[in-house]
N, CA and C atoms as a LAMMPS dump frame, in Angstrom:
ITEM: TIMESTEP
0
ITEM: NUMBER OF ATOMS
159
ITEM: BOX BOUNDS ff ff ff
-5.0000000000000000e+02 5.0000000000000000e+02
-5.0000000000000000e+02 5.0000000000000000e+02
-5.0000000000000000e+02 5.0000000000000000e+02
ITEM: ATOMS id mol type element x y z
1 1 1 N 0.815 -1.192 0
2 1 2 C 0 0 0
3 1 3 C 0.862 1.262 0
4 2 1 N 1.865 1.072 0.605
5 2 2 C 3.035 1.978 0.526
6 2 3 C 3.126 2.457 -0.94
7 3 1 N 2.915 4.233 -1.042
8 3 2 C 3.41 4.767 -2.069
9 3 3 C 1.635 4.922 -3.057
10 4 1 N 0.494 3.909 -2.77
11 4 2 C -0.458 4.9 -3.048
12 4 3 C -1.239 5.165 -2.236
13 5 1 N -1.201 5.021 -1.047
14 5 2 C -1.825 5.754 0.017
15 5 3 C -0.701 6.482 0.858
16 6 1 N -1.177 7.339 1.314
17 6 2 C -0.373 8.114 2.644
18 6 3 C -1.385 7.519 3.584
19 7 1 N -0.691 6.366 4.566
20 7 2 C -1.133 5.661 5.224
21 7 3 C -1.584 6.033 6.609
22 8 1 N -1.18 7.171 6.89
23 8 2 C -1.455 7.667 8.471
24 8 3 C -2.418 8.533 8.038
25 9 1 N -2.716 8.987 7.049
26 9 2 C -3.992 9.945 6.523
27 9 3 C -5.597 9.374 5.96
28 10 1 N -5.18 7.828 4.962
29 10 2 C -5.828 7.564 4.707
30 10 3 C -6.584 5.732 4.815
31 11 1 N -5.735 5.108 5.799
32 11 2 C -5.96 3.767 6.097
33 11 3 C -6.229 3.416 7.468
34 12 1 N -7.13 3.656 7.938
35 12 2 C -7.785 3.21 9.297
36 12 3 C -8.112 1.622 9.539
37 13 1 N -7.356 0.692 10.606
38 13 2 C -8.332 -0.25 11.029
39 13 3 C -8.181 -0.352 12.221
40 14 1 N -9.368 -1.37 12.626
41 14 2 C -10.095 -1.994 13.791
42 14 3 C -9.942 -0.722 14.707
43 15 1 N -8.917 -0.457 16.084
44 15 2 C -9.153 0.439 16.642
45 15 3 C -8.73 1.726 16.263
46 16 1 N -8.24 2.085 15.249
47 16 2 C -7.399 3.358 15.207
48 16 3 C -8.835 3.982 14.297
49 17 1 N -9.287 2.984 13.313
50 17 2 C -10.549 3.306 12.818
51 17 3 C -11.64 3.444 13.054
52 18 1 N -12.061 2.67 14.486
53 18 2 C -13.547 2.951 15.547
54 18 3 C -13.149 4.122 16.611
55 19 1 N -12.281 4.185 16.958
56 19 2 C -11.535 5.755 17.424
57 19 3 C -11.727 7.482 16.614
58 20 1 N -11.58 6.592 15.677
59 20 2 C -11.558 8.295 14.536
60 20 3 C -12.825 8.367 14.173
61 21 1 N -14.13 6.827 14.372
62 21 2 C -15.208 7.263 14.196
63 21 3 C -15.868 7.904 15.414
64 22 1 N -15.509 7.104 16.078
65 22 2 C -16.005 7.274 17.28
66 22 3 C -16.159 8.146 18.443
67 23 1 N -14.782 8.506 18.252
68 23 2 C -13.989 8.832 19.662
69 23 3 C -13.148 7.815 20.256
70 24 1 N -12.471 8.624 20.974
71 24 2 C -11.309 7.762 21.83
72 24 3 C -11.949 6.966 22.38
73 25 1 N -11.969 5.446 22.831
74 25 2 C -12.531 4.555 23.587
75 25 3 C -13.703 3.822 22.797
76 26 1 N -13.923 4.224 21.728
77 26 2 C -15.395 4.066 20.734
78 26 3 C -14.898 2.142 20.446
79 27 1 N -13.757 2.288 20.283
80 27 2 C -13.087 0.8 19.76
81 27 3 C -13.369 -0.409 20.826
82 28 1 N -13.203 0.154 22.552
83 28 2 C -13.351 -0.658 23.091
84 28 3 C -14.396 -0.821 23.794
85 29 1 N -15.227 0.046 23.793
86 29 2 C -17.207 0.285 24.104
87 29 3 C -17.435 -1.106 22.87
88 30 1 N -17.105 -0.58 21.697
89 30 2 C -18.076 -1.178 20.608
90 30 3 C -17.514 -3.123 20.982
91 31 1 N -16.209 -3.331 21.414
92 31 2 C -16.147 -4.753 21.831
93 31 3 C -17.093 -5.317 22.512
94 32 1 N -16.879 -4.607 23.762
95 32 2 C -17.672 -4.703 25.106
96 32 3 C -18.911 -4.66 24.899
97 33 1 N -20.142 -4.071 23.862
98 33 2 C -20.961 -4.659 23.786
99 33 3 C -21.498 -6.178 22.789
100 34 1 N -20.358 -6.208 22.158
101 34 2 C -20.469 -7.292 21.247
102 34 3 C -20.083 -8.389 22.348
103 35 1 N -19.266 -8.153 23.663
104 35 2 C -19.569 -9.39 24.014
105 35 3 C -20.465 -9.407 25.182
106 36 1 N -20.573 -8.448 25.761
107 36 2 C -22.51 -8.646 26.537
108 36 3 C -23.416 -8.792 25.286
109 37 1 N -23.598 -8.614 24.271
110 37 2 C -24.753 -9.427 23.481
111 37 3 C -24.654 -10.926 23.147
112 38 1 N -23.008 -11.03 23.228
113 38 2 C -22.758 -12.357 22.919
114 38 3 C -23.24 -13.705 23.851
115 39 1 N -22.824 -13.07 25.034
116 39 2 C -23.111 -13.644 26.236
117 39 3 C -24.542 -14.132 26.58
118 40 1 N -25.209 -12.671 26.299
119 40 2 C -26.665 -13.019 26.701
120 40 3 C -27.53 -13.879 25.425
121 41 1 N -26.731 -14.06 24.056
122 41 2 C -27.629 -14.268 23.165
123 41 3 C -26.987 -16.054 22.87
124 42 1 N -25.837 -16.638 23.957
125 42 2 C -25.111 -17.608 24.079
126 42 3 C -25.591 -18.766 22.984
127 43 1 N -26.914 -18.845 23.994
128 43 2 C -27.87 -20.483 23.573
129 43 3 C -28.386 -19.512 21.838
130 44 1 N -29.308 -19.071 21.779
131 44 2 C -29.517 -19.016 20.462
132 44 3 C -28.309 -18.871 19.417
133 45 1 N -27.519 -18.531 19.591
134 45 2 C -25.805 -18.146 18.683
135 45 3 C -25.491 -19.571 18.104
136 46 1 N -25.664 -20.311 19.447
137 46 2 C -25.039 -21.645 19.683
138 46 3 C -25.844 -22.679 18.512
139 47 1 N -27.294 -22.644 18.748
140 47 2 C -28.783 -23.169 18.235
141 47 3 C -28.368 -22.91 16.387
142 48 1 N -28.032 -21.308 16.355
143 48 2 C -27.922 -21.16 14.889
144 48 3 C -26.911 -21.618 14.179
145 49 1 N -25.561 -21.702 14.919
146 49 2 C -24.719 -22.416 13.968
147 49 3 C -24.782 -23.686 14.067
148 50 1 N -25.296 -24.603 15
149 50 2 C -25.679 -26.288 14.718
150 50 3 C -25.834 -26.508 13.564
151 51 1 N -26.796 -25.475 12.854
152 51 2 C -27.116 -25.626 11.212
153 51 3 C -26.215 -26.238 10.236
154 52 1 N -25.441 -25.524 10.799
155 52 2 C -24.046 -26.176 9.779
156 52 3 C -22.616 -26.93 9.807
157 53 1 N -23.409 -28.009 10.804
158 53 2 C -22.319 -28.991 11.498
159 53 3 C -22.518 -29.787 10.198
């Protein structure tokens, strides 16, 4: 990617990119609810991928 992007201007990921959307901390809020939904949604998560044993 070097040479057609200017990479500190124009290539954001995972946290440097939920940060610049977000705000500072936006990266690790947005985990933290993916895994309290995960948690609470355990058994059905579990139920839906059986599908494709």
């Amino acid at each position: 990617m070097a040479g057609m992007l200017e990479l500190d201007k124009e290539l954001k990921v995972a946290e440097e990119f939920w940060d610049f959307i977000g705000g500072d901390g936006a990266y690790n809020d947005l985990l933290d609810c993916f895994e309290r939904v995960g948690i609470e949604m355990r058994d059905e998560i579990d139920k839906y991928f059986l599908r494709f044993k």
